[in-house]
Residue frames as qw, qx, qy, qz and C-alpha x, y, z in Angstrom:
[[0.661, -0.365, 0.555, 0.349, 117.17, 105.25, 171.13],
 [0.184, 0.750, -0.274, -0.573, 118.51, 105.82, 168.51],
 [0.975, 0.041, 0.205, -0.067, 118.80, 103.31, 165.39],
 [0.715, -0.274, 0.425, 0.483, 121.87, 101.74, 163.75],
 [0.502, 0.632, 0.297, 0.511, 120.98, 103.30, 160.09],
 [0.234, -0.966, -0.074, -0.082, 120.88, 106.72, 162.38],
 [0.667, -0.525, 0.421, 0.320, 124.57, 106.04, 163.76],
 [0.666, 0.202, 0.553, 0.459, 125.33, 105.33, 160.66],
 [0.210, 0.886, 0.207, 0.359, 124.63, 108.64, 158.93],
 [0.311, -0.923, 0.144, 0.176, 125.91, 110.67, 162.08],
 [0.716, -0.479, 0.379, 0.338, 129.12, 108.92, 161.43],
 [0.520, 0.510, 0.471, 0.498, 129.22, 109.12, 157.72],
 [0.150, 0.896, 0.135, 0.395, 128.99, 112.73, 158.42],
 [0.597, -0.716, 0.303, 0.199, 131.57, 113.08, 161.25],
 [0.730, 0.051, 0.426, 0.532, 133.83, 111.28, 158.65],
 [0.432, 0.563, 0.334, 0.620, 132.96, 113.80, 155.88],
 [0.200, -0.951, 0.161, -0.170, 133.31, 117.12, 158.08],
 [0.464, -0.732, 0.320, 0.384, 136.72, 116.14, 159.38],
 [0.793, 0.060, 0.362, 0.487, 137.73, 115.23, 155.81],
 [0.188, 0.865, 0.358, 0.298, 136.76, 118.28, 154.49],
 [0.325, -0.942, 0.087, 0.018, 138.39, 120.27, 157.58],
 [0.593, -0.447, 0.517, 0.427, 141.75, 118.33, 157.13],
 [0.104, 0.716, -0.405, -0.559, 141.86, 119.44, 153.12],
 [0.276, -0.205, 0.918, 0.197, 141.18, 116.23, 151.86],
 [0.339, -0.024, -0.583, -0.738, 139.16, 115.11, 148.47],
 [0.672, -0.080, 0.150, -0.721, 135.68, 113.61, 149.32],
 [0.952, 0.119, -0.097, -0.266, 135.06, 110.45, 149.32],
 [0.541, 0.450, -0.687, 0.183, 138.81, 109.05, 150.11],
 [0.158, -0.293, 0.790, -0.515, 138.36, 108.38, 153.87],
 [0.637, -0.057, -0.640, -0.427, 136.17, 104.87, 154.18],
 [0.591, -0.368, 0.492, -0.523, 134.07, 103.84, 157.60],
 [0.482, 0.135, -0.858, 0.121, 135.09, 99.71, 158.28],
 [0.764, -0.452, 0.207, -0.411, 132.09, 98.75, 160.96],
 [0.406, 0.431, -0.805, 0.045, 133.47, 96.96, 163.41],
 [0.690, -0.317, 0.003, -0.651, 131.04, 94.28, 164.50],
 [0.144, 0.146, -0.899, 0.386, 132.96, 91.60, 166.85],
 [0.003, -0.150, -0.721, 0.676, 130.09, 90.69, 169.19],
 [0.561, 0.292, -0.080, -0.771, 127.38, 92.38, 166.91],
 [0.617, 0.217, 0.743, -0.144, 124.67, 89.79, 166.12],
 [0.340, 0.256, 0.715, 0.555, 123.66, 89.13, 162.38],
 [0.049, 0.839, 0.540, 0.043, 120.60, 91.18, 162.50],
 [0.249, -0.759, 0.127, 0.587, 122.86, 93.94, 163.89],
 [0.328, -0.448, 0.510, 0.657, 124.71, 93.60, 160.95],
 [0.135, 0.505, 0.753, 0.399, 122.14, 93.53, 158.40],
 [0.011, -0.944, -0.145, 0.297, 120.04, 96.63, 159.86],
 [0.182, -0.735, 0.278, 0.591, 123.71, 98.05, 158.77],
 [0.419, 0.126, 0.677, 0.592, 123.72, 96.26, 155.46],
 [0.156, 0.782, 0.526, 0.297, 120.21, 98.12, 154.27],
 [0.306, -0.817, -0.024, 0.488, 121.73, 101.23, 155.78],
 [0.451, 0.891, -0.028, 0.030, 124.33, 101.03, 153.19],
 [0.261, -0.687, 0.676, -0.058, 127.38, 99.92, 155.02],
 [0.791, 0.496, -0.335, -0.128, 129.39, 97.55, 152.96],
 [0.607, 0.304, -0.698, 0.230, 132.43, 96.55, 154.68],
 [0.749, -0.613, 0.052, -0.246, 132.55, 94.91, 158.19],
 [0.305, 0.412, -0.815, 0.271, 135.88, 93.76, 160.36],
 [0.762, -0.530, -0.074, -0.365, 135.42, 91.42, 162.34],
 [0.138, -0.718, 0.628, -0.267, 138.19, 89.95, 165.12],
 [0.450, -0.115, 0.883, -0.069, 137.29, 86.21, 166.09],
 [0.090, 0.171, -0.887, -0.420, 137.75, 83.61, 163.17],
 [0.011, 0.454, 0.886, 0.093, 134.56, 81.14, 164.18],
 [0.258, 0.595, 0.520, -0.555, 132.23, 84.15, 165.29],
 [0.264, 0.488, -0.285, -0.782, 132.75, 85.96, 161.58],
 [0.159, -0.031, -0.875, -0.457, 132.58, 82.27, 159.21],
 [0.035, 0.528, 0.827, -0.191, 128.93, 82.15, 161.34],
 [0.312, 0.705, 0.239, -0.591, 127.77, 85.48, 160.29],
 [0.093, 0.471, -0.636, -0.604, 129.29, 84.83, 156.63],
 [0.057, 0.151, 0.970, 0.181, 127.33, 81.94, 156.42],
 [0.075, 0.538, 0.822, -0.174, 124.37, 83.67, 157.66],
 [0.504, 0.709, 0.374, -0.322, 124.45, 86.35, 155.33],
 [0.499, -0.002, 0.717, 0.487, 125.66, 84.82, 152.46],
 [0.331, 0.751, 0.561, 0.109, 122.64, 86.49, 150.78],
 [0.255, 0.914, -0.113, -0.294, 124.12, 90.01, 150.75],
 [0.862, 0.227, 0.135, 0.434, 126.74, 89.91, 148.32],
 [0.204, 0.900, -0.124, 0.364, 127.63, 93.71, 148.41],
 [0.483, -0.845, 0.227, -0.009, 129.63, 92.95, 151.93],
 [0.466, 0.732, -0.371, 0.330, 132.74, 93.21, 151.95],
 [0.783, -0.600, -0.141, 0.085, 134.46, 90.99, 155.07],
 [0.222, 0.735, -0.461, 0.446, 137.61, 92.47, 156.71],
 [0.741, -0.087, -0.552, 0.373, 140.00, 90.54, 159.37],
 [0.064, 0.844, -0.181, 0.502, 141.24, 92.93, 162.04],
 [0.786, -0.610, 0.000, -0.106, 141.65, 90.52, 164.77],
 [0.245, -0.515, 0.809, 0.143, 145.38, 88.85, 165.82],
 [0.840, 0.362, -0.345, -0.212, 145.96, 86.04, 162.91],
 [0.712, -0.407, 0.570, -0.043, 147.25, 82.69, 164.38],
 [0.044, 0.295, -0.849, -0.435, 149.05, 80.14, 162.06],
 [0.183, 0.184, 0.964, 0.057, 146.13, 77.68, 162.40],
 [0.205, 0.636, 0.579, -0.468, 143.59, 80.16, 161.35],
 [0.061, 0.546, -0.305, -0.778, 145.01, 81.61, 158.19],
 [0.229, 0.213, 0.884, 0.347, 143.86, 78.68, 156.16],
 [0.077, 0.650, 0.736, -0.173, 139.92, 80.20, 156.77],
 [0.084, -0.637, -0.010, 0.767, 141.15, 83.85, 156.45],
 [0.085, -0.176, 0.639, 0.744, 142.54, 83.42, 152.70],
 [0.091, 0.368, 0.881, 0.284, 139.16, 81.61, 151.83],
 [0.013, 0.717, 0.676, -0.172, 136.60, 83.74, 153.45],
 [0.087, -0.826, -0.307, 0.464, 137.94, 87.57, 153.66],
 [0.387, 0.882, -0.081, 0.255, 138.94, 90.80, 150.95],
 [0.121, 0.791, -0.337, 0.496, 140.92, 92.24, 153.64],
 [0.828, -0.285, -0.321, 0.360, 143.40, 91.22, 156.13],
 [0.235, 0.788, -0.209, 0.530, 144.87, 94.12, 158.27],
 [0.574, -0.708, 0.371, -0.176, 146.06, 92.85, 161.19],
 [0.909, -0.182, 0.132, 0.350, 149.74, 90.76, 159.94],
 [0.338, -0.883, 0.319, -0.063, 152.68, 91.39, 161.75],
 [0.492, -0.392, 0.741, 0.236, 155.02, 88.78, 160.56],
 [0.158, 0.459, -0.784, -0.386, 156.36, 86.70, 157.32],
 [0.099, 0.055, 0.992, -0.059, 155.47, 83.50, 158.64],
 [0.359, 0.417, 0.602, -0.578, 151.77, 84.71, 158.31],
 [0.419, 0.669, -0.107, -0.605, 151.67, 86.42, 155.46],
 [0.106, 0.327, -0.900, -0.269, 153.32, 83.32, 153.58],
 [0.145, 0.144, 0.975, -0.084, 150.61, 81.01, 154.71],
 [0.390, 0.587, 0.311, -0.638, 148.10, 83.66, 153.73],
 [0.356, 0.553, -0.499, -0.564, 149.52, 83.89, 150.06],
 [0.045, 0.202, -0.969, -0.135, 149.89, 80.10, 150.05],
 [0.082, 0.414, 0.874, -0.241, 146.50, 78.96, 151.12],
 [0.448, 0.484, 0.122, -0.742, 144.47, 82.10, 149.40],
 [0.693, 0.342, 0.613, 0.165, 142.43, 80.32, 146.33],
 [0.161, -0.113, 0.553, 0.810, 143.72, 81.43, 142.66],
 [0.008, -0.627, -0.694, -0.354, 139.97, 81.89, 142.09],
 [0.258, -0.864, -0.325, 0.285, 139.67, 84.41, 144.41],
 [0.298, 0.866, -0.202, 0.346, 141.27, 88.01, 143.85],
 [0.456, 0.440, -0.502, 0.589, 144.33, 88.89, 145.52],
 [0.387, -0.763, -0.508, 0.103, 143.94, 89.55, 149.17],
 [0.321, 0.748, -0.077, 0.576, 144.48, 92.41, 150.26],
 [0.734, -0.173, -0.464, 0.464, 146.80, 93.16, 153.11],
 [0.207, -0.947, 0.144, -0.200, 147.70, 95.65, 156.03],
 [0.676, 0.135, -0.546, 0.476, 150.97, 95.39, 158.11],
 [0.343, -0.880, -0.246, -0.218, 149.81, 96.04, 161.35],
 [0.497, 0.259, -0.391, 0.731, 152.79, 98.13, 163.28],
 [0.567, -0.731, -0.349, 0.150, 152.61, 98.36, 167.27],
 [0.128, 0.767, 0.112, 0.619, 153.10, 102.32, 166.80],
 [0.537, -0.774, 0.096, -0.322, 153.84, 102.64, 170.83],
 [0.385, 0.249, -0.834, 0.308, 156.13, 99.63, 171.39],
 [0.727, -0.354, 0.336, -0.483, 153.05, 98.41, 174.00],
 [0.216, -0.272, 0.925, -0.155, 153.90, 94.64, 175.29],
 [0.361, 0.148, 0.820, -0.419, 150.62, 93.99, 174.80],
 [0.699, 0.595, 0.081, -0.389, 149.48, 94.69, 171.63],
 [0.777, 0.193, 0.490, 0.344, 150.51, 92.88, 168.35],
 [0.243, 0.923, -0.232, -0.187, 152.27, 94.68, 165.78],
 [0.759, -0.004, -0.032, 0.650, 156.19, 94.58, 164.11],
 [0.498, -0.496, -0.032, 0.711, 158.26, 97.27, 165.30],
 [0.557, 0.830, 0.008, -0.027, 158.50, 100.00, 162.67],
 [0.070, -0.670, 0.695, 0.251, 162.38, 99.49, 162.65],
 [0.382, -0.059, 0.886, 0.255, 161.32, 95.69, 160.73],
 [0.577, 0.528, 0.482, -0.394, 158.85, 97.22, 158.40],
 [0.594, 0.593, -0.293, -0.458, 160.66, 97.70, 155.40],
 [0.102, -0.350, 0.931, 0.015, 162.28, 94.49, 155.70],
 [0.398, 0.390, 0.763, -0.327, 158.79, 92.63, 156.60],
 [0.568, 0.664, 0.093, -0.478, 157.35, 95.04, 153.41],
 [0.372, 0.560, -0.593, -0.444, 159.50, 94.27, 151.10],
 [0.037, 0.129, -0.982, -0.132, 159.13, 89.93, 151.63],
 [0.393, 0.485, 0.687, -0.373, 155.47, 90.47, 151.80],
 [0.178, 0.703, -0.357, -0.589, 155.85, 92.57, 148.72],
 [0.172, 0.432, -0.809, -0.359, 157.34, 89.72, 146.85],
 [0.416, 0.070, 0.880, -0.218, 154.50, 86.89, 147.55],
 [0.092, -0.174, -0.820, -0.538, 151.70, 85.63, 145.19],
 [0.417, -0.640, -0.561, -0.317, 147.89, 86.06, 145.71],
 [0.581, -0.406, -0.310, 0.634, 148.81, 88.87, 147.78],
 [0.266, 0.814, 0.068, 0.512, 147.97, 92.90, 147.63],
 [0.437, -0.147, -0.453, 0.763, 150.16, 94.65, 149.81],
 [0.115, 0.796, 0.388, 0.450, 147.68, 97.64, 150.38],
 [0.177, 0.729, -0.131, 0.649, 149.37, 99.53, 153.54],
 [0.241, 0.206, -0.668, 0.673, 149.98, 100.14, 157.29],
 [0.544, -0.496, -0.633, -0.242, 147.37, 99.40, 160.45],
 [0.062, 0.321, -0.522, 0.788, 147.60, 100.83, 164.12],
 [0.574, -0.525, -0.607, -0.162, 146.25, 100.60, 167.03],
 [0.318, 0.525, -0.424, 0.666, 147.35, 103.38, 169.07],
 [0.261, -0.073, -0.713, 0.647, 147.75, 103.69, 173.08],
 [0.064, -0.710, -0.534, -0.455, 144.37, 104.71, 173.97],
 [0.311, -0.833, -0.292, 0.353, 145.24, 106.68, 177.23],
 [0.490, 0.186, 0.170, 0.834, 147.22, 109.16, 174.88],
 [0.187, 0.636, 0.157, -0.732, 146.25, 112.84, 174.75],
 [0.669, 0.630, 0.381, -0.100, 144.87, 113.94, 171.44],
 [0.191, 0.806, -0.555, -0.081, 148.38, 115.87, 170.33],
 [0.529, -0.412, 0.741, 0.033, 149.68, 112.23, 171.60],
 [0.663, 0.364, 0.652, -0.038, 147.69, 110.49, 169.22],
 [0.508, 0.828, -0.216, -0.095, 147.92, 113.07, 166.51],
 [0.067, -0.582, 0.806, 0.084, 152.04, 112.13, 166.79],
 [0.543, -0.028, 0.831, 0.119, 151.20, 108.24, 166.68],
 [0.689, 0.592, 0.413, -0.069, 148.73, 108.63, 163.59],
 [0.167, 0.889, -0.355, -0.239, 151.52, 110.85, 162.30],
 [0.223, -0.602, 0.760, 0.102, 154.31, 108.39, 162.49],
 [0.710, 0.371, 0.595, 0.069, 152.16, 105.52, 160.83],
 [0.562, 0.801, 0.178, -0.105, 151.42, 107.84, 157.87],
 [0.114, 0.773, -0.596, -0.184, 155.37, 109.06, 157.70],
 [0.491, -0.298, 0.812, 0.102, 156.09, 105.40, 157.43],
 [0.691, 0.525, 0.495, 0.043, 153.99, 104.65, 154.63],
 [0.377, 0.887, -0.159, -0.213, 155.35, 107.57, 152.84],
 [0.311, -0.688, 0.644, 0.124, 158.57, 106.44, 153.81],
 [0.580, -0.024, 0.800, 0.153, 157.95, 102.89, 152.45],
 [0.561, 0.712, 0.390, -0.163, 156.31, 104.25, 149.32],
 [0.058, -0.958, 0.242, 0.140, 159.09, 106.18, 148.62],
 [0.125, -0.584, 0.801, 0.029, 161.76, 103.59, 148.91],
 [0.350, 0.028, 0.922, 0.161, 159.55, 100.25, 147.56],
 [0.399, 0.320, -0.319, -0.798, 157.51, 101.68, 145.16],
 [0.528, 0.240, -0.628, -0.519, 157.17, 98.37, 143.74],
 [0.046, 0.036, -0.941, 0.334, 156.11, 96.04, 147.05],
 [0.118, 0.569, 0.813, -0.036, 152.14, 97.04, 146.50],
 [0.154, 0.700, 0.274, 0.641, 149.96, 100.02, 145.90],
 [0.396, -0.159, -0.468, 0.774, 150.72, 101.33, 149.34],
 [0.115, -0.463, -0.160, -0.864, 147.66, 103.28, 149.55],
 [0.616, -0.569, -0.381, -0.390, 145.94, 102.60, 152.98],
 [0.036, 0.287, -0.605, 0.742, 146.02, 103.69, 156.42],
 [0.543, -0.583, -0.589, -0.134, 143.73, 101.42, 158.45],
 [0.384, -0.175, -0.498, 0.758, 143.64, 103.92, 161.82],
 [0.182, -0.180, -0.007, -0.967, 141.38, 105.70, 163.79],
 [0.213, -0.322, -0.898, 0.211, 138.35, 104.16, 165.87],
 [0.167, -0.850, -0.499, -0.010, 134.75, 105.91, 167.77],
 [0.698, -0.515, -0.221, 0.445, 137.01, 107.99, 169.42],
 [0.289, -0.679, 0.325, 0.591, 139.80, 109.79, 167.83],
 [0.626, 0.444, 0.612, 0.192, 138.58, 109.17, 164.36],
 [0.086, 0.993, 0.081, -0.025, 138.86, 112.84, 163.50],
 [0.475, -0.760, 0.395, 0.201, 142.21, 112.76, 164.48],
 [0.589, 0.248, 0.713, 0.288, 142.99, 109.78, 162.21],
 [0.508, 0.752, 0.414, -0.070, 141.72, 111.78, 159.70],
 [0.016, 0.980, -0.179, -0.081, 143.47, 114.82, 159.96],
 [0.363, -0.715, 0.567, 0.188, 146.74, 112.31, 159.52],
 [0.337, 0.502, -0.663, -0.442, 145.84, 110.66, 156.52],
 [0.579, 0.138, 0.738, -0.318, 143.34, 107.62, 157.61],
 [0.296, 0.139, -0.641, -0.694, 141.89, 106.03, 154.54],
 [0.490, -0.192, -0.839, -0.136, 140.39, 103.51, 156.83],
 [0.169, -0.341, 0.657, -0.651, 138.46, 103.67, 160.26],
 [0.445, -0.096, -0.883, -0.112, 137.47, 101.46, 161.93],
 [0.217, -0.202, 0.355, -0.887, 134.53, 102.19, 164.08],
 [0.399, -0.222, -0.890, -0.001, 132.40, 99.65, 166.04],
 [0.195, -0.308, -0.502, 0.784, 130.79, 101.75, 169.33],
 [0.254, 0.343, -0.107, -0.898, 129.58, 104.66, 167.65],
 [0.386, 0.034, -0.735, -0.557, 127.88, 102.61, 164.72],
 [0.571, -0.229, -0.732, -0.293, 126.20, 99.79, 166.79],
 [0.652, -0.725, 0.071, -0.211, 126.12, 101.14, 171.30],
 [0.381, -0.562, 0.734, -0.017, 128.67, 99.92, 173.98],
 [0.462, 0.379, -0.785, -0.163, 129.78, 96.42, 173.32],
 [0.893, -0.265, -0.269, -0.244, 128.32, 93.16, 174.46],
 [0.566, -0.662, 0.491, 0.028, 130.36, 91.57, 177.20],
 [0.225, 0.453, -0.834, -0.220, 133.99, 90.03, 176.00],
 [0.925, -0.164, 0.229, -0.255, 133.47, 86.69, 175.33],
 [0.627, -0.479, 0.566, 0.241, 135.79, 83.77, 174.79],
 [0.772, 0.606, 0.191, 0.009, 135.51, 83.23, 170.64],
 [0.432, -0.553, 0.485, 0.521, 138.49, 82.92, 168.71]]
């Protein structure tokens, strides 16, 4: 069996062969473990590995592994989960990165409640790239609207656009969704220049990460590969 530093490398090198193949400088595409479900130890083996940032999806399971390792300081904690109103209070305090809000009303309570001691946070707008019922997201017909009043908050980095495409897509399917994220960023770069540094594409997962690439990922976000299948869901929020 293989171990988690091991995973770790393969992937690190899966990352840096498709950047390479898709024309792109070294070092710009960055591997976000995502360790929902993944036990501290898990997530330590990956710290001495060398893996720095970590998303994680439910609110109480991450402030328990923040607490318990408080000692590394190099990590870097990242949100990715859905962001309720009563949970944003913990977000601002605890994480760098938020990349999963989809609405005003969030992102207001994020700026409001992040601590002036702390840098900015830094933000995604995640956009439900399919129009699926079931996933979270705003529309990309309300994103420059939504960018530009998220743009204009305090203690607040706008840093760029999040997905989560249909996974039963073909891989040309998916190339088209990772496409249409990235044309939107351009799009929003282009026309708000001044609403954050608009440099990040969180997109791209175990899977279809390559893909992602090849459309201008900056982020992936890759939880499977890195650490085995996933523990059964459980109820954490």
């Amino acid at each position: 069996m293989s171990s988690i530093a091991d995973n770790i490398g393969s992937v690190t090198r899966r990352i840096q062969k498709a950047t390479l193949t898709a024309g792109r400088k070294p070092g710009s595409v960055q591997l976000l473990a995502v360790s929902k479900t993944r036990s501290p130890e898990e997530l330590r083996a990956a710290a001495d590995a060398g893996q720095i940032a970590f998303g994680e999806n439910y609110l109480q399971e991450a402030l328990d592994k923040v607490a318990a390792l408080n000692d590394l300081n190099q990590i870097e904690w990242h949100f990715i989960g859905p962001i309720q109103s009563n949970k944003t209070r913990q977000i601002a305090e605890t994480f760098a990165w938020a990349h999963s809000v989809d609405r005003l009303k969030i992102a207001r309570r994020l700026s409001e409640q992040r601590p002036t001691s702390l840098p900015p946070l830094n933000l995604c707008l995640q956009v439900n790239i399919n129009s699926e019922a079931s996933k979270s997201g705003c529309a990309l017909t309300d994103l420059p609207e939504l960018a530009a009043a998220v743009g204009e908050l305090p203690n607040l980095k706008l840093r760029g656009l999040m997905a989560i495409p249909d996974p039963g897509q073909s891989e040309s399917e998916l190339r088209t969704s990772f496409r249409t994220l990235a044309n939107a960023l351009r799009a929003l770069k282009q026309e708000q220049p001044e609403a954050g540094p608009l440099d990040t594409l969180s997109m791209g997962m175990s899977d279809d990460l390559e893909a992602a690439i090849a459309e201008g990922a900056t982020w992936v976000r890759v939880g499977t590969a890195l650490f085995g299948t996933r523990p059964p869901k459980h109820s954490q929020s």
